[in-house]
Structures are given as structure tokens and as C-alpha cells.
C-alpha positions in Angstrom: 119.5 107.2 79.7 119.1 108.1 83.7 116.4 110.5 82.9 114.2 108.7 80.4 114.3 105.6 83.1 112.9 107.7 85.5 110.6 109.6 83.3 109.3 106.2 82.6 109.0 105.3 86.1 107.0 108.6 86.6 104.8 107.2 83.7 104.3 103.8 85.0 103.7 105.2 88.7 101.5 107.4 86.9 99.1 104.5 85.3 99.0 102.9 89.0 98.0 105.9 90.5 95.1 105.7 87.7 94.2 102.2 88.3 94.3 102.3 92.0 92.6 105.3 92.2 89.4 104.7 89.8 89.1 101.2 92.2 88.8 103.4 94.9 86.4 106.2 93.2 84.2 103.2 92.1 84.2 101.7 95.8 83.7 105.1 97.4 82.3 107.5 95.6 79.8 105.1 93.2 78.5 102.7 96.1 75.3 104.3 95.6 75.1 102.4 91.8 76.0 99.4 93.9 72.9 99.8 96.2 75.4 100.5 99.3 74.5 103.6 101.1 77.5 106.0 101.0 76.9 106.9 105.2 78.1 102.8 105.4 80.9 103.3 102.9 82.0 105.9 105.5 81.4 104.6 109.0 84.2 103.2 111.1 83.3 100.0 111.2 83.5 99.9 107.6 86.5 101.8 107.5 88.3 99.6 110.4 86.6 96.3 108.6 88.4 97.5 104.8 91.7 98.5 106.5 91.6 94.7 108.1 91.3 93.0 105.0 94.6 92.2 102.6 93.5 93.2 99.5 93.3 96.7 100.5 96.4 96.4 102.2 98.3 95.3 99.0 95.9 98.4 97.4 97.7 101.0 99.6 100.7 99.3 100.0 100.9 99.8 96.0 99.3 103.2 95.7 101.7 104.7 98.3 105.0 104.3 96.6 103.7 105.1 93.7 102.1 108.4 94.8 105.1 109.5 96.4 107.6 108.7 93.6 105.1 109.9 90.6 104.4 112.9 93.0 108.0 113.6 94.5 109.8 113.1 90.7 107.1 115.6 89.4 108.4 118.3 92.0 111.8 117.2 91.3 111.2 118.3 87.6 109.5 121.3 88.1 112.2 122.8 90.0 114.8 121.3 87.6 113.1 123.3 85.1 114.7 126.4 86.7 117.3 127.2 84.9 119.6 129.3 87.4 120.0 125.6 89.7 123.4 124.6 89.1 124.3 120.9 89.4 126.1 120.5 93.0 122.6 121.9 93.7 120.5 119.7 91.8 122.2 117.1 93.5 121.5 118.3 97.1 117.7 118.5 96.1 117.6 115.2 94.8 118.9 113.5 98.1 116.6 115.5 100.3 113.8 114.2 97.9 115.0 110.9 98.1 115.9 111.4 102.2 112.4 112.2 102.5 110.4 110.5 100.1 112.2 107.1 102.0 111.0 108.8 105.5 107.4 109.0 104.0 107.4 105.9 102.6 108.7 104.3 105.9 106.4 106.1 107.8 103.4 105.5 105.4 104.0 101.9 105.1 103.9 101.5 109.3 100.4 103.1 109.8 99.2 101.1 106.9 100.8 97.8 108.6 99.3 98.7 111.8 96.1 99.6 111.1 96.1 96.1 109.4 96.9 94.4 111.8 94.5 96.2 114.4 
């Protein structure tokens, strides 16, 4: 039951990453179909003015979470797939995923607050 719940985070964290991510393909990378000239899409007083504006930081207050959890869970499962990893260390890998993933996080969400606020 543990391990399909967290598969199915991985899933949903999976679909955010999609959603969040095409947004910000369509808004950098196809600004020229918009008529905006990708050199202004990449200046720094664009970058500064998006970074300033709440939407984007609910955008990357979403997409970071879910990048490191889809992201950290995948690594957790690749090296679970080795079989000689007994369970005392399984357990040890998980909490410095977790230890870390929460530093990241942490971390991630100050520099996004900051640069929001200016």
C-alpha cells in the first residue's frame, strides 16, 4: 500500500512537471509565435520583471517540489532496483533522500521567495 501511494505521487508529480513545464516551453521557447523577440524573453529586466510577479512565483513554487520528489523518488527506485541492498540499508538511503530533498526544498523555496520579493 506504502509503495503504490508513492508511485502515485511520482505519477501525479510527474503530470505537474508536464504541465508546468509546457507553460514555460510555450512562454520561452515559442515567444517568437507570440510576436515577442526571444533576446526580450531573456534579458534581465524581463527576467527580474517575471520573477516579481506571483503567478510565476506560485509556478515555481509548484514545479520545485514536484521536481525534486518526482526526481528524488525516481533515484530512490533505481537504486532499490539493486537487488544486493538489504533493508537496514534501504532505510538509510531513504532518509538521506528525504534529509536532502527537505534541504533542497528549503533552500529552493528561499531564493525563489527572495528573488520575489526583490
Amino acid at each position: 500500500m506504502r509503495e503504490s501511494t508513492l508511485w502515485l505521487f511520482h505519477l501525479l508529480a510527474g503530470a505537474v512537471l508536464l504541465t508546468v513545464l509546457g507553460v514555460h516551453y510555450g512562454v520561452m521557447h515559442l515567444s517568437n509565435l507570440f510576436g515577442i523577440d526571444h533576446a526580450t524573453v531573456l534579458s534581465f529586466s524581463s527576467v527580474s520583471g517575471r520573477s516579481g510577479r506571483f503567478f510565476y512565483l506560485v509556478v515555481y513554487l509548484v514545479l520545485l517540489p514536484a521536481a525534486l520528489y518526482h526526481g528524488l523518488y525516481g533515484l530512490r527506485s533505481l537504486i532499490f532496483e539493486l537487488s544486493f541492498i538489504g533493508l537496514v540499508l534501504r532505510r538509510w538511503i531513504s532518509r538521506i533522500l528525504i534529509l536532502s530533498g527537505s534541504g533542497f526544498l528549503i533552500y529552493g523555496a528561499y531564493a525563489i521567495i527572495a528573488g520575489f520579493l526583490g
